[in-house]
C-alpha positions as CSV (number, residue, x, y, z in Angstrom):
1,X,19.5,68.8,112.1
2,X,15.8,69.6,111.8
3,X,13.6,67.8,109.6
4,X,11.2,70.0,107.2
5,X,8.4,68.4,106.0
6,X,6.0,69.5,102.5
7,X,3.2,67.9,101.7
8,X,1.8,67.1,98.0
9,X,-1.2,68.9,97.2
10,X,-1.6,66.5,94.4
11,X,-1.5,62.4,95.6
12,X,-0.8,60.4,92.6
13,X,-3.1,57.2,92.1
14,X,-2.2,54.4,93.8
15,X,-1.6,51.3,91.7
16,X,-5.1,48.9,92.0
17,X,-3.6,45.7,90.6
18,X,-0.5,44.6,92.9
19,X,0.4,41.8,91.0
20,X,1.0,43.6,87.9
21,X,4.0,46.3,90.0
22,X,6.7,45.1,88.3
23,X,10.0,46.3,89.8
24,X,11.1,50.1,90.3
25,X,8.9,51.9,87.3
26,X,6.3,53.6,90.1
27,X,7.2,55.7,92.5
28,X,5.2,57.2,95.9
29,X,4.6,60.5,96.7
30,X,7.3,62.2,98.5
31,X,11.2,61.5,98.6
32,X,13.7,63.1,101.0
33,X,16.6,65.6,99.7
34,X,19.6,66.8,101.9
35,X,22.4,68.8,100.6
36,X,26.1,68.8,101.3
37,X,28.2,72.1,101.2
38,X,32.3,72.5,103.0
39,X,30.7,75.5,104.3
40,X,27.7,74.2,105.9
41,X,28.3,70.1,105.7
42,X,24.8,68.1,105.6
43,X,21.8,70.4,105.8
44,X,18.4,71.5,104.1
45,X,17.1,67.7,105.2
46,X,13.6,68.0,103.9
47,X,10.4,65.9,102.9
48,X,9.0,67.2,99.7
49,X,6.9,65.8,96.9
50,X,8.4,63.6,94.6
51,X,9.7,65.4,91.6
52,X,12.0,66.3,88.9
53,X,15.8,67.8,90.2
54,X,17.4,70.5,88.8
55,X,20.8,70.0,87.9
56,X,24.1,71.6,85.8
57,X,25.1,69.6,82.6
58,X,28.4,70.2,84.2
59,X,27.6,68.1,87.7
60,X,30.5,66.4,88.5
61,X,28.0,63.2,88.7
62,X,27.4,62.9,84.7
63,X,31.0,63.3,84.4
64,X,33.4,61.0,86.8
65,X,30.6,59.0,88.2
66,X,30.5,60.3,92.2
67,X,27.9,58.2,92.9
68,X,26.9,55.5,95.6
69,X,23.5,54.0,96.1
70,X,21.8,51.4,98.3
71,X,19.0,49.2,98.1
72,X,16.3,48.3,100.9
73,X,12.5,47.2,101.4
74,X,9.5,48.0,103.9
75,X,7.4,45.2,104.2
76,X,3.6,45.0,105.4
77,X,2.6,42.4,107.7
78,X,-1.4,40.8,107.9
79,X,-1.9,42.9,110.3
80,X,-0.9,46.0,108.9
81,X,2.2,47.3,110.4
82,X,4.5,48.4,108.3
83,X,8.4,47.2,109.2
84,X,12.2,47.6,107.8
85,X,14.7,45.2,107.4
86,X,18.0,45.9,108.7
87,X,18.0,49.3,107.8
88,X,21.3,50.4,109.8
89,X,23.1,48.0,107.8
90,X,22.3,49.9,104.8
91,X,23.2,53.2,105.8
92,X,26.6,52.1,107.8
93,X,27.3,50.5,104.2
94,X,26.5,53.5,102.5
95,X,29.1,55.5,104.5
96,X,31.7,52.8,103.8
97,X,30.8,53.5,99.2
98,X,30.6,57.2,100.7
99,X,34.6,57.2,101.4
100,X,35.6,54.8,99.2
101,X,34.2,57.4,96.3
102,X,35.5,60.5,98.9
103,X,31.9,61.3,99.4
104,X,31.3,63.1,103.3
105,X,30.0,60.7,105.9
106,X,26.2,61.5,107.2
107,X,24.8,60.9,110.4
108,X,23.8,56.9,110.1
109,X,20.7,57.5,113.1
110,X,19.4,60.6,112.0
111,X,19.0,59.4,108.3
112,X,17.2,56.0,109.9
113,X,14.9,58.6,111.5
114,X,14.0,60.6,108.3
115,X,13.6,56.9,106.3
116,X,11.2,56.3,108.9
117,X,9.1,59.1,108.7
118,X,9.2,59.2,104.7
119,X,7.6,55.8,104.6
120,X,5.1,56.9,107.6
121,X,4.3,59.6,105.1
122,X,3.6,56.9,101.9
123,X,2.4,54.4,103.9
124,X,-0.8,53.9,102.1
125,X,2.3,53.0,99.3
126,X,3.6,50.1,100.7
127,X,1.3,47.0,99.1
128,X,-0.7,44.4,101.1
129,X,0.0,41.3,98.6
130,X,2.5,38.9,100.0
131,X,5.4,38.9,98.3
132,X,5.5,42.6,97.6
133,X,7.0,45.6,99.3
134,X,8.2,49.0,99.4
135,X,11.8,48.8,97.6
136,X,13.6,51.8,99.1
137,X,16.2,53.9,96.5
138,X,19.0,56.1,99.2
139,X,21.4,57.6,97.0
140,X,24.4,60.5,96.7
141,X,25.4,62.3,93.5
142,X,28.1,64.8,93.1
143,X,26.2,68.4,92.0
144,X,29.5,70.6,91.9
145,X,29.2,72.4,88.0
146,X,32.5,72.2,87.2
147,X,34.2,69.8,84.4
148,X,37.6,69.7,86.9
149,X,38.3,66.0,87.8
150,X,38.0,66.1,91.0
151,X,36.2,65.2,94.2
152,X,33.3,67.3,94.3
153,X,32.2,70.6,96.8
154,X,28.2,69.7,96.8
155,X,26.3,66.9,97.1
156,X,22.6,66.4,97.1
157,X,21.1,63.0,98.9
158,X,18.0,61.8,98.2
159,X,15.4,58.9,98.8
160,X,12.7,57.5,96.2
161,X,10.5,54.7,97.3
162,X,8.6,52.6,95.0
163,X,6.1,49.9,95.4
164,X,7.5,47.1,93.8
165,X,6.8,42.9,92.5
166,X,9.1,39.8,92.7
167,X,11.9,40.6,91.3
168,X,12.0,38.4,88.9
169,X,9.5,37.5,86.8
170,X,9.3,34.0,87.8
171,X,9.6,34.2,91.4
172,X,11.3,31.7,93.3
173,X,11.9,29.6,89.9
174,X,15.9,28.2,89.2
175,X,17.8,31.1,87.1
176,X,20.1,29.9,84.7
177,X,23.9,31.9,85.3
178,X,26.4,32.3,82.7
179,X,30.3,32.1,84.0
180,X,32.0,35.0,82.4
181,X,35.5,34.8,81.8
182,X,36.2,37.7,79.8
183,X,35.6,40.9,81.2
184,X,36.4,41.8,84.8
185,X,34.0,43.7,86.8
186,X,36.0,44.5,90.0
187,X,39.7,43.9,91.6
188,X,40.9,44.2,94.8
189,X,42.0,47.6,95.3
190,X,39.5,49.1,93.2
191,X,35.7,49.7,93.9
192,X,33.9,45.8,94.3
193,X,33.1,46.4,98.1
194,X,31.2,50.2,97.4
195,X,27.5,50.3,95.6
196,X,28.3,52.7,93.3
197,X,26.8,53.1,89.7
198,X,30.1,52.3,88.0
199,X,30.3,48.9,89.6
200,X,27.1,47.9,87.4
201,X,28.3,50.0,84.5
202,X,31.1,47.4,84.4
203,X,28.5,45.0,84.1
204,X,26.1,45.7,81.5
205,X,28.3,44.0,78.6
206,X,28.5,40.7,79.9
207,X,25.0,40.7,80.9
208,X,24.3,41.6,77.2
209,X,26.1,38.4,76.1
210,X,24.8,36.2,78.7
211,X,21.0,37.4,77.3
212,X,21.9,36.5,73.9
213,X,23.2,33.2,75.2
214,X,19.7,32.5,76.9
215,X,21.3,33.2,80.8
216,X,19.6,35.7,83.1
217,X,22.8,36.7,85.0
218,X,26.5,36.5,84.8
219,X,28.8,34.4,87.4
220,X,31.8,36.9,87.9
221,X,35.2,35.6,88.8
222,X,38.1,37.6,90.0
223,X,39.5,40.1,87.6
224,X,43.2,39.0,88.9
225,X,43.6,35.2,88.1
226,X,40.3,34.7,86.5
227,X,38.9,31.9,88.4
228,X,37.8,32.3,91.5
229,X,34.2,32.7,91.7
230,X,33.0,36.3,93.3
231,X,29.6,37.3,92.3
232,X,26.2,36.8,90.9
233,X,25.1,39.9,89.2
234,X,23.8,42.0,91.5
235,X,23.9,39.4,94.2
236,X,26.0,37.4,96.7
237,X,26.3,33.5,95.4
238,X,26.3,30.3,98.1
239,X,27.2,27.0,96.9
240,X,26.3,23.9,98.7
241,X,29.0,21.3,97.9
242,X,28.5,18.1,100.0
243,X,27.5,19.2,103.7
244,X,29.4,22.5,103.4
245,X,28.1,25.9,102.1
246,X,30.7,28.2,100.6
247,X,29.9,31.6,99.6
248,X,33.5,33.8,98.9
249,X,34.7,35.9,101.1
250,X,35.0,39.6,101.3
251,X,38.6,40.1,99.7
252,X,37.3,44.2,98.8
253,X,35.8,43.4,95.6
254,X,32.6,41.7,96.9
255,X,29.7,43.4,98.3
256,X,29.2,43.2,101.4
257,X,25.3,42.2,101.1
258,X,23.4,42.6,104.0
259,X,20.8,39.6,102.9
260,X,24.0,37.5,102.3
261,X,25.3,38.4,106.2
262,X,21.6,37.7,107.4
263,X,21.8,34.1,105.2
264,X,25.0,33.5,107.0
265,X,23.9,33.8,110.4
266,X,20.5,31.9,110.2
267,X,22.1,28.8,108.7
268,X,24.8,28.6,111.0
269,X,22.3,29.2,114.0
270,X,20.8,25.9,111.9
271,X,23.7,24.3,113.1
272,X,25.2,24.0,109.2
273,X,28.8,24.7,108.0
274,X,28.7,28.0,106.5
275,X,32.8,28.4,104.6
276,X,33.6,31.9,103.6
277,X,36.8,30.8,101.7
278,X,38.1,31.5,98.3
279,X,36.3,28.5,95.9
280,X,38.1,28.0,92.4
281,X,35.2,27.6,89.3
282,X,37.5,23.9,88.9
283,X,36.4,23.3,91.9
284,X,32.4,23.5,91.1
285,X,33.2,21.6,88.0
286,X,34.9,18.9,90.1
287,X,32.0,19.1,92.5
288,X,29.4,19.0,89.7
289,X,31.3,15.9,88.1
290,X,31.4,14.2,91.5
291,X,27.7,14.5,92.3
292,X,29.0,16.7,95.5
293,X,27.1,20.1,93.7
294,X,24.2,20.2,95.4
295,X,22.5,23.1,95.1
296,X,23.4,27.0,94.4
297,X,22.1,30.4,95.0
298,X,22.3,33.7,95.4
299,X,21.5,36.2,97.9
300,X,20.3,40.2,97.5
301,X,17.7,42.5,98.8
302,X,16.0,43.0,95.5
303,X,15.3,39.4,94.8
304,X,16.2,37.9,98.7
305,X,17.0,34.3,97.6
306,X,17.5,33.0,94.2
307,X,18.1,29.9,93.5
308,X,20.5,29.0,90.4
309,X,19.2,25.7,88.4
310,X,22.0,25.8,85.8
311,X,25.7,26.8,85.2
312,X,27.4,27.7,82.2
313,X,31.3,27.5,82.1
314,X,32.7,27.0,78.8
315,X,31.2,24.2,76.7
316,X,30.3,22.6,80.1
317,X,26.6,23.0,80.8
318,X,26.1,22.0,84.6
319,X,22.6,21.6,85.5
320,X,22.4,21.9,89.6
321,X,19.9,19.7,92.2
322,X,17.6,18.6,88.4
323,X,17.0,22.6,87.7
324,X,15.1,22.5,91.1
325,X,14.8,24.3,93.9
326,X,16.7,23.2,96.6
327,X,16.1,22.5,100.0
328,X,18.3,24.9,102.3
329,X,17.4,27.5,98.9
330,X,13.5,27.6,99.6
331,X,14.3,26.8,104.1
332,X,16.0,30.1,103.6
333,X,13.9,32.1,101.8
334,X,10.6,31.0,103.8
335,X,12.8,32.2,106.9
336,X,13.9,35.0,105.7
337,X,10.7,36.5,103.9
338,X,8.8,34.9,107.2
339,X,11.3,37.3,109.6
340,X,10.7,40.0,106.9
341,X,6.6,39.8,106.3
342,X,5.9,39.5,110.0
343,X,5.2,35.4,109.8
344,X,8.2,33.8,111.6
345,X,9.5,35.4,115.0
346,X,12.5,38.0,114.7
347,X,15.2,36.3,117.0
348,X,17.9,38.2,115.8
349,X,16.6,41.8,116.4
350,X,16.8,42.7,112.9
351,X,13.1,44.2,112.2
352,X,12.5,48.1,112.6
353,X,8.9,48.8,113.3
354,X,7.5,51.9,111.2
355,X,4.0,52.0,112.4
């Protein structure tokens, strides 16, 4: 498929103050679009300046939620090239939400291509502060007008880029996680493994109550038995419980995080016992009770590694490693930023250079 390419006539101003970015309210110049008919599968793959869309009331996307999305970063090094992090990982996951929503596969390579020229394009976009990047926004919707509930017959796919902060306000500082045990974000079966829209839908009223309770993000457990722990929010979760780290494992309604796979591999090439097992919440509390809960955290693109200080399960209140950060927590994330900013060799292969 070729790639057209329109330049704006109008650049926007580019943010002067990096450390006031915040996270995903800017966006660059130009995005890509590609549409999907049955007629003509993908096609119309073209750079244009970023705009508004044009879209029925009726799009089958605003109805039944035919949506998946991913999230990844470019990063600029001191020396100014500008690099991607695992970018194929993101795409072959998107294909994976793409038919678990009944979505038509794309062509993984040539959309790594067209990513790479869109942020050649807005390079000048991607900040030079440390800590910063280029947060990338990929993402289907279903355009069919028609109020039939049903897969849809049109697609449009799209990419919006925006220069984007920490994450989280404080940085690298312990969040405090509330253990939800009422609603039930995912089962297995249903839609946990695909980024889609819905999944975070699901999620929005137990964040609420968490907020009012004082806690930044919700611990999910499984939607089945109600204890075993799955998620962090929007991010993987470790536990460190003696010399063992635990993280659950992919039972279909987990993400499979890309940043959590990367954690995985550098800590076992550390030599450490990495578990990917189910893990009861009793048996945190245990743990926690024992002096054997070392430290916590979890993993995600937006945020890379975030370190969890306290735990809320019931009346229990379990503060983890003195509301500190803990010591595989920040080794971790100094590898991980260090592979992704340019400042600690790439052994595993993982960086895409840009320019």
């Amino acid at each position: 498929m070729k790639l057209k390419i329109e330049l704006t006539k109008h650049p926007k101003e580019k943010p002067s103050d990096e450390t006031k970015l915040g996270f995903g309210h800017i966006f660059t110049d130009h995005m890509f679009v590609m549409d999907w008919e049955e007629s003509l599968g993908w096609h119309d793959a073209k750079i244009v300046p970023f705009a508004p869309i044009e879209m029925s009331p009726a799009a089958t996307c605003l109805h039944y939620g035919q949506e998946v999305f991913e999230g990844m970063k470019a990063y600029r090094t001191e020396d100014g090239e500008i690099r991607l992090f695992r970018p194929e990982e993101n795409f072959k996951r998107m294909n994976i939400s793409h038919d678990r929503i009944c979505i038509p596969q794309f062509d993984e390579a040539f959309l790594l291509e067209a990513l790479k020229k869109l942020v050649e394009i807005d390079a000048d976009w991607v900040p030079h502060t440390y800590g910063t990047s280029l947060y990338i926004r990929p993402f289907t919707i279903g355009t069919e007008e028609s109020l039939g509930a049903h897969s849809s017959t049109k697609y449009k796919f799209m990419i919006i880029m925006s220069p984007s902060g920490a994450y989280y306000a404080g940085g690298l500082a312990p969040v405090k996680i509330y253990v939800e045990t009422k609603y039930v974000r995912a089962t297995p079966g249903g839609m946990g493994f695909a980024k889609t829209g819905g999944n975070y839908a699901a999620s929005l009223k137990a964040q609420d109550v968490a907020a009012e309770e004082g806690y930044s993000q919700v611990l999910w457990l499984d939607g089945v038995h109600r204890k075993y722990v799955e998620e962090v929010g929007a991010m993987n979760v470790f536990f460190v419980i003696g010399d063992e780290v635990v993280t659950p494992s992919l039972d279909g309604s987990i993400l499979s995080g890309i940043t959590r796979k990367s954690a995985i591999e550098i800590m076992r090439s550390w030599g450490l016992k990495v578990t990917e097992r189910e893990l009861d919440i009793q048996e945190l509390v245990d743990a926690y009770k024992s002096g054997n809960l070392r430290e916590a955290f979890g993993t995600g693109t937006a945020a890379v590694i975030s370190p969890i200080g306290e735990l809320k399960y019931g009346d229990l209140v379990m503060q983890i490693n003195k509301n500190e950060i803990g010591e595989i927590s920040q080794k971790l994330y100094d590898e991980l930023t260090g592979i992704q900013w340019g400042k600690r060799d790439d052994t595993f292969g993982w960086i895409v250079k840009v320019k």
